[in-house]
PASE-883848 format. One record per residue (C-alpha): x, y, z; residue number from 1; residue in three letters. Coordinates in pm, 1 decimal. Layout:
- X Y Z NUM ALA
...
END
This chain:
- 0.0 0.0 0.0 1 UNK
- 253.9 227.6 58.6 2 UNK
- 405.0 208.3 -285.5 3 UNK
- 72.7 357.1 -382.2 4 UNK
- 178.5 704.5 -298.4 5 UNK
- 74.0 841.6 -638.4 6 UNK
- -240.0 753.1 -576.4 7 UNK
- -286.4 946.1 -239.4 8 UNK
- -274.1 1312.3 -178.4 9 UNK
- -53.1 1378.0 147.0 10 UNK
- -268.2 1590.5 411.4 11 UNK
- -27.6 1722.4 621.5 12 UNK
- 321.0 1630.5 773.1 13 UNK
- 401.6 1603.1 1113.1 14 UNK
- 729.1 1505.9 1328.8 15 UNK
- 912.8 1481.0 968.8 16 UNK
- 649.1 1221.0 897.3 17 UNK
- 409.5 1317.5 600.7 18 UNK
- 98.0 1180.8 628.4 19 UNK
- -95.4 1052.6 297.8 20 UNK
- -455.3 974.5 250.0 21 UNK
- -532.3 706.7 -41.9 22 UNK
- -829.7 822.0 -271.8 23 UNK
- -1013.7 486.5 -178.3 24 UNK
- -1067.2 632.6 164.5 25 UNK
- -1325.0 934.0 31.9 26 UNK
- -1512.1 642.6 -144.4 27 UNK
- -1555.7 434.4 183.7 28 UNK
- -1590.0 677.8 409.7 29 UNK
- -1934.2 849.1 192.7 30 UNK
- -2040.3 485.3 202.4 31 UNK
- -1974.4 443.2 553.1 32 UNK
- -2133.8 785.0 641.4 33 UNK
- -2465.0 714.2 470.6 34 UNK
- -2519.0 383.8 551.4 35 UNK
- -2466.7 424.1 897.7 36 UNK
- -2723.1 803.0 951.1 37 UNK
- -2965.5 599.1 1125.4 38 UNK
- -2762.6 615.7 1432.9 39 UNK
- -2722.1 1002.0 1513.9 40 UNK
- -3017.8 1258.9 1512.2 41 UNK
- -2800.1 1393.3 1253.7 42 UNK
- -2534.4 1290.7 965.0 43 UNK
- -2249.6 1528.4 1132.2 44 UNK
- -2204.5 1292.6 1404.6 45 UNK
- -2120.3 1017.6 1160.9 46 UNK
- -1866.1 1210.5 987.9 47 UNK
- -1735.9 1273.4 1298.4 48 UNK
- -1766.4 917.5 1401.2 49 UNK
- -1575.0 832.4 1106.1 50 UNK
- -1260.6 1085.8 1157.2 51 UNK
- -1234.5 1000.6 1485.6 52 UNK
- -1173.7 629.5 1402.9 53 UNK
- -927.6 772.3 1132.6 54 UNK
- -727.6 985.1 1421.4 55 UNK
- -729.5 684.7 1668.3 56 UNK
- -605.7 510.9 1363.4 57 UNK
- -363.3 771.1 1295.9 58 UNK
- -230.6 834.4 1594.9 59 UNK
- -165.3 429.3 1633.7 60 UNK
- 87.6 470.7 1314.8 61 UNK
- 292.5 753.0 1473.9 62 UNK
- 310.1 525.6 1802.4 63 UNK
- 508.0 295.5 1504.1 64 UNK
- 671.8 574.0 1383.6 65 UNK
- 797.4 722.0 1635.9 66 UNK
- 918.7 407.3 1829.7 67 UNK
- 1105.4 339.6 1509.0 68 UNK
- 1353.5 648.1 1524.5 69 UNK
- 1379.9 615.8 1864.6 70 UNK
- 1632.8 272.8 1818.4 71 UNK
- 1764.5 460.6 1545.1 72 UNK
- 1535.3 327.5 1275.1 73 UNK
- 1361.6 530.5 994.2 74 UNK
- 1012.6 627.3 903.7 75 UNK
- 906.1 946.3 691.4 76 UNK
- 519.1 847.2 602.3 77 UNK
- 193.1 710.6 681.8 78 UNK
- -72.8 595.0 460.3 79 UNK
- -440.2 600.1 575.7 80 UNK
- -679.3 413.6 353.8 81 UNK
- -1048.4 234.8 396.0 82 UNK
- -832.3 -71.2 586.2 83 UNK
- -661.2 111.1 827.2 84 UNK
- -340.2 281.9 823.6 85 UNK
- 9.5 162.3 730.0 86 UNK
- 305.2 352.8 879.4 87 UNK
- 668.3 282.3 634.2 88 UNK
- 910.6 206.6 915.2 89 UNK
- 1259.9 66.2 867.7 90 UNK
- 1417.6 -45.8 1281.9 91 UNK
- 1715.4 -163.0 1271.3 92 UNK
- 1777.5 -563.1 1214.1 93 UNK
- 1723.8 -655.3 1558.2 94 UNK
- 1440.4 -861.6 1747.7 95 UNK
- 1449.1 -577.2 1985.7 96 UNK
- 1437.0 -243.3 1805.2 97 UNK
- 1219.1 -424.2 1524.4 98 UNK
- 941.7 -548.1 1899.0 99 UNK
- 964.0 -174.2 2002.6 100 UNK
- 875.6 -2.2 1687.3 101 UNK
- 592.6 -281.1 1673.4 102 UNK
- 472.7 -293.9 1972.7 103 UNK
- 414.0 110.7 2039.6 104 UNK
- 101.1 116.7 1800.4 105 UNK
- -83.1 -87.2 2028.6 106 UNK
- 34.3 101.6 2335.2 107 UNK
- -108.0 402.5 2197.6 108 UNK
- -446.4 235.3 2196.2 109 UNK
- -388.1 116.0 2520.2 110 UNK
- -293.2 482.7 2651.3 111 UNK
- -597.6 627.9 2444.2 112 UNK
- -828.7 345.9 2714.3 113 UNK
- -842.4 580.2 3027.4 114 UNK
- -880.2 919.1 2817.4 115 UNK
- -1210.8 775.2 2613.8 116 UNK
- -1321.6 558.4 2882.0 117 UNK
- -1267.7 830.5 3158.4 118 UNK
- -1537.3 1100.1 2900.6 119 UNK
- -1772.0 832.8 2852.5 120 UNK
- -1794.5 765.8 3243.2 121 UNK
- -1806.9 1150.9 3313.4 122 UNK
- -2066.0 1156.8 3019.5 123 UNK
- -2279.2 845.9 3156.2 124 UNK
- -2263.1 1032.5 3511.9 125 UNK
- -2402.8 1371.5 3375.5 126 UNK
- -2686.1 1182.0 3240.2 127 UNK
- -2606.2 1290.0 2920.4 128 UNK
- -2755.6 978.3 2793.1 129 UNK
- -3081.9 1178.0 2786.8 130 UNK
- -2996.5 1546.8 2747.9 131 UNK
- -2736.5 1475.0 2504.6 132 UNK
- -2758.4 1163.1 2314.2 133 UNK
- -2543.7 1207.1 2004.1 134 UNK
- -2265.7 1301.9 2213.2 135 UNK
- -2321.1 1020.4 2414.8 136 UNK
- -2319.3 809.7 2178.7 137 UNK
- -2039.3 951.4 2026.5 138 UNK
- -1807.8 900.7 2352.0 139 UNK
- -1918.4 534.9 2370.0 140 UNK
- -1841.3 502.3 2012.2 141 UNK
- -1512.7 614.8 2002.8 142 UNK
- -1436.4 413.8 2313.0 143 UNK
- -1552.1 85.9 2145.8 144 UNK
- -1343.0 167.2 1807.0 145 UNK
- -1044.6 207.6 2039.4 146 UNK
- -1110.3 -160.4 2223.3 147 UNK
- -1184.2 -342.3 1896.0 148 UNK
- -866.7 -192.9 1721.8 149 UNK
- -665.1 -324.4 1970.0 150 UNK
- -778.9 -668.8 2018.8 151 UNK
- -811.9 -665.8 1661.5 152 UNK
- -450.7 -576.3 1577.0 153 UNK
- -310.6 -841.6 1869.5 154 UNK
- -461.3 -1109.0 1706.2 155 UNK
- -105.2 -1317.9 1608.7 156 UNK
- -215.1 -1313.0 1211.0 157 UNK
- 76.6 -1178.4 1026.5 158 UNK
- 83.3 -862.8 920.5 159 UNK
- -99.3 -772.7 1218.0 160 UNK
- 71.5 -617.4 1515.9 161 UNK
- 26.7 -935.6 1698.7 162 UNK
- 163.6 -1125.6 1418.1 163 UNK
- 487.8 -914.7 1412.1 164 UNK
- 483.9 -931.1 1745.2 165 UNK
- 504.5 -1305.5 1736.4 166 UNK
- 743.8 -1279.4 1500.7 167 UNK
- 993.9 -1045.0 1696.0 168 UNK
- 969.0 -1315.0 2027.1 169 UNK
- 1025.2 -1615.7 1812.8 170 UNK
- 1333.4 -1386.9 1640.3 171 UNK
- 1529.8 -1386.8 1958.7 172 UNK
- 1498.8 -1769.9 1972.2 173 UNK
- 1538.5 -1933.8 1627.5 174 UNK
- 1665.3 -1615.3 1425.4 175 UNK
- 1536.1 -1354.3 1164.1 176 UNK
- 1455.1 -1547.0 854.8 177 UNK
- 1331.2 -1911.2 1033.4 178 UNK
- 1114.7 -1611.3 1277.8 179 UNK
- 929.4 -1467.7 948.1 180 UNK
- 874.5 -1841.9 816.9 181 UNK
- 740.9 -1962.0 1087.8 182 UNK
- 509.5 -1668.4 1186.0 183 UNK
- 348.5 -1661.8 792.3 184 UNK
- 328.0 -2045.5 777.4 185 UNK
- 51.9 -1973.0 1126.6 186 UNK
- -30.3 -1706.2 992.6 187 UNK
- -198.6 -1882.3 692.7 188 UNK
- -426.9 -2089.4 907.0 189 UNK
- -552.1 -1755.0 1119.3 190 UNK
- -617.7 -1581.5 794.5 191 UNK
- -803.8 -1856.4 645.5 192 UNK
- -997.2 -1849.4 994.9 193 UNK
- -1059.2 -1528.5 911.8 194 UNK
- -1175.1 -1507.0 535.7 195 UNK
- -1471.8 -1804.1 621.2 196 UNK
- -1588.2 -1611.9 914.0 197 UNK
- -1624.0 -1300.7 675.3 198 UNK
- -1749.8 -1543.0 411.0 199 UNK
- -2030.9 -1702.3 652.3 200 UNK
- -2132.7 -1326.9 829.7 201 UNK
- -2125.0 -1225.3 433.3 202 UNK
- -1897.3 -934.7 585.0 203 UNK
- -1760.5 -728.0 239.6 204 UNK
- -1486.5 -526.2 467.9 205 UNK
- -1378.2 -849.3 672.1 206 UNK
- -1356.0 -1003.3 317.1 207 UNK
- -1125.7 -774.8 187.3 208 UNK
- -882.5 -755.2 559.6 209 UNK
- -880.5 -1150.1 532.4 210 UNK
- -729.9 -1127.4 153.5 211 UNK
- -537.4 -853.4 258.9 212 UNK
- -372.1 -1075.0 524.0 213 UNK
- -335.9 -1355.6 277.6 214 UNK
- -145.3 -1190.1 42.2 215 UNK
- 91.1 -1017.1 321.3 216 UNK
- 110.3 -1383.5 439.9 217 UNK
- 255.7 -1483.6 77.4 218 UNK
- 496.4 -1169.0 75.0 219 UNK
- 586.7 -1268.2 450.5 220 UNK
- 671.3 -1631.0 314.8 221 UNK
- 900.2 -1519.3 28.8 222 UNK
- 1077.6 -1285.6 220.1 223 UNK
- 1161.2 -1549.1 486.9 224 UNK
- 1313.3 -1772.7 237.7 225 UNK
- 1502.2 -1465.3 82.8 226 UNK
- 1646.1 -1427.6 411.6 227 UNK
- 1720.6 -1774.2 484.5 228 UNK
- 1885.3 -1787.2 178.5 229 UNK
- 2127.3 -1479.7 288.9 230 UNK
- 2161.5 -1587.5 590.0 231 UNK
- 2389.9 -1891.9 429.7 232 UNK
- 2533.1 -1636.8 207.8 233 UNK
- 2935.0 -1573.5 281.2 234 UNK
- 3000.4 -1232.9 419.3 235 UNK
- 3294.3 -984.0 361.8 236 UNK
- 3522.8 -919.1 710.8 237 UNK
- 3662.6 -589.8 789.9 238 UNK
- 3346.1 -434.9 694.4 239 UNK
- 2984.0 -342.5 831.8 240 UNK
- 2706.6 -96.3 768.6 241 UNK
- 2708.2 212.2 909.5 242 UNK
- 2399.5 153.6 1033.1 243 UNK
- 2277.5 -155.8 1136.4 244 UNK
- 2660.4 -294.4 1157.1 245 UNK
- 2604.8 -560.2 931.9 246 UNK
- 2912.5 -770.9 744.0 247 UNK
- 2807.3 -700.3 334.1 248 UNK
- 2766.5 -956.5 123.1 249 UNK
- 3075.6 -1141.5 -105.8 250 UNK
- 3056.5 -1151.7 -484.0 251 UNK
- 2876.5 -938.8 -746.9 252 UNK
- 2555.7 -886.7 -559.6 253 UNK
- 2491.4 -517.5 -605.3 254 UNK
- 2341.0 -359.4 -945.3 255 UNK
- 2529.5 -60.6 -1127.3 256 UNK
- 2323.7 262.3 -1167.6 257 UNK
- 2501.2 312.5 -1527.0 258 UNK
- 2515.3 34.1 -1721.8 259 UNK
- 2306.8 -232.6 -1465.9 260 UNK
- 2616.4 -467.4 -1460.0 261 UNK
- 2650.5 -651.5 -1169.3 262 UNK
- 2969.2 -581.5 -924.2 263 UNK
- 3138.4 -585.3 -556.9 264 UNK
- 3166.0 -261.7 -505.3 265 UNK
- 3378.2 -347.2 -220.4 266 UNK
- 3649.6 -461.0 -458.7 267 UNK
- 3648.5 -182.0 -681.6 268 UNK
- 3639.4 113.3 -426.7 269 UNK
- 3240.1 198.4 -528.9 270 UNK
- 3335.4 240.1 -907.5 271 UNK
- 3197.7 -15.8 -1159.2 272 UNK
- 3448.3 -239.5 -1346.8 273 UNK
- 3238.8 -237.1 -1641.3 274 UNK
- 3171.7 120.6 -1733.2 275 UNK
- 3393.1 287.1 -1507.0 276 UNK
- 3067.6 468.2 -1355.9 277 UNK
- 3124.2 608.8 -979.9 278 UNK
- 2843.7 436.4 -702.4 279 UNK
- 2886.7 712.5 -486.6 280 UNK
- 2679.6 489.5 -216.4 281 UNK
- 2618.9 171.1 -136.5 282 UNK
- 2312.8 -32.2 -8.0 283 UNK
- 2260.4 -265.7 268.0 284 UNK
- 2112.3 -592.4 197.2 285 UNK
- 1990.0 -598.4 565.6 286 UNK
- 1891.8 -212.8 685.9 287 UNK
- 1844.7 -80.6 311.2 288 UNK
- 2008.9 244.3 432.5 289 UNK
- 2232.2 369.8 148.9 290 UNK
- 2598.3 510.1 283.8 291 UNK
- 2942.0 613.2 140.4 292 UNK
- 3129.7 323.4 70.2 293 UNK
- 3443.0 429.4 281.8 294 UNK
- 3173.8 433.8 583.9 295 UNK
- 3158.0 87.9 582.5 296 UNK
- 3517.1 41.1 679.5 297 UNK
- 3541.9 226.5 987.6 298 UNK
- 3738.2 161.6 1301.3 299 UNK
- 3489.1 -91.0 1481.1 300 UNK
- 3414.6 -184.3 1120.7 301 UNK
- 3611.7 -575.4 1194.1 302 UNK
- 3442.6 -610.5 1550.9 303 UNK
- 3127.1 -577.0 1415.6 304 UNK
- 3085.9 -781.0 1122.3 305 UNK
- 3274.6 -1051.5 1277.4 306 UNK
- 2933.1 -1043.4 1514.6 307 UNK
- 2758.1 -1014.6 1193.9 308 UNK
- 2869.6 -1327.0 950.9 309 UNK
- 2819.4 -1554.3 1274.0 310 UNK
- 2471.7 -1792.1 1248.1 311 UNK
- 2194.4 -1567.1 1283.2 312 UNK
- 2052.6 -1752.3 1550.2 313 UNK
- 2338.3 -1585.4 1757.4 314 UNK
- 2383.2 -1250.4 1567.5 315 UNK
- 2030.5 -1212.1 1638.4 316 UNK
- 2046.9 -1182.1 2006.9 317 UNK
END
């Protein structure tokens, strides 16, 4: 979803973090609104209704993002559309920083509990059940979208916050790429779970979450074999990433921006062999973060991808 961004207009930015609205939310959300009027006295209480689940949603993603450049990660945008929200977040490669930046979105629904819950009961107390029911109403509403989108998002279906969750435990015990594998494989059976209880309520948005998860599932798989696969992979000593500290690969693995020729830049000094083009940077297979290549061969730079070509069920730790 996030490689969408053409598709979404960005609203505002915040914290660094631009935030982007896909156009498929304006479509659901006039659907929502009108199918839901008999609820409210009048229709601006379901609009409202509807942004505040979008701001609850919202405000779960910066949780992410935040979290994220707080172990040094990166994240620069958020996507809201008619699913949810979808915050791009890169922690660094470990089980910790990766639970943090995970774990946060839930903990802002979890701080949000007291501040909705404590207006509803100062609401229910003023009787405002009868002088003001739309409001009322409104306060209970918001409450309930705040309980549901947390249970909802712990559920351990990958690529659910409980599902990454999961996967971040299981990562300090059996590694990154066995982690992902095993988390998608279960992952498969909860979505499945899913889709037929959507298919037997003859629930259209469940429908659509459950194939959503599916598909993530399938990405989650292929990535997990990718890095299996690198995680075999021999690594290059006396040198590590800037920024996650992890040992590059050996061999022709990277892709020249000139010509597309493949080459170790780490042999040549950044420059390609073939057309003689300088790669001013490089990229990490692990972090993705792109750096100079005389960064990677700083002081520390032996230590640390010593740590790094080791098994990843103990580089992981």
């Amino acid at each position: 979803m996030l490689n969408n961004i053409g598709r979404s207009t960005r609203i505002f930015r915040a914290a660094g973090i631009d935030v982007y609205l896909h156009w498929s939310w304006f479509v659901v959300a006039v659907y929502a609104i009108v199918s839901r009027g008999h609820r409210y006295s009048s229709i601006v209480w379901n609009v409202l209704e509807y942004v505040g689940l979008f701001v609850i949603v919202l405000l779960h993603e910066f949780g992410h993002s935040l979290a994220c450049r707080q172990v040094g990660g990166r994240s620069d945008r958020i996507m809201l559309w008619p699913l949810g929200g979808a915050a791009h977040v890169v922690p660094p490669p470990r089980p910790a920083a990766t639970l943090w930046s995970i774990a946060a979105g839930p903990l802002v629904n979890v701080a949000l509990l007291p501040i909705l819950g404590g207006a509803y009961m100062l609401a229910d107390r003023g009787g405002w059940e009868t002088t003001t029911p739309d409001a009322y109403r409104f306060l209970l509403m918001l409450l309930s979208i705040d309980v549901i989108l947390l249970l909802f998002n712990l559920l351990p279906i990958y690529p659910l916050d409980g599902g990454q969750i999961l996967r971040c435990l299981l990562w300090f015990i059996v590694g990154r790429g066995r982690s992902l594998m095993i988390t998608t494989i279960l992952s498969f059976v909860g979505a499945a779970g899913v889709l037929i209880l959507a298919a037997w309520q003859r629930s259209g948005l469940m429908i659509a979450v459950a194939v959503f998860m599916l598909m993530s599932c399938w990405r989650g798989l292929t990535q997990a074999r990718a890095l299996l696969r690198a995680a075999k992979a021999p690594r290059r000593a006396g040198a590590a990433c800037p920024s996650c500290h992890s040992a590059p690969f050996l061999g022709p693995r990277w892709v020249c921006n000139q010509c597309s020729s493949r080459f170790d830049p780490f042999e040549s000094g950044g420059a390609c062999p073939v057309c003689s083009a300088p790669n001013a940077t490089t990229q990490c297979p692990d972090c993705h973060l792109r750096s100079p290549i005389e960064q990677w061969f700083a002081p520390d730079a032996a230590r640390a991808a010593t740590l790094e070509t080791q098994p990843e069920h103990l580089a992981s730790r």
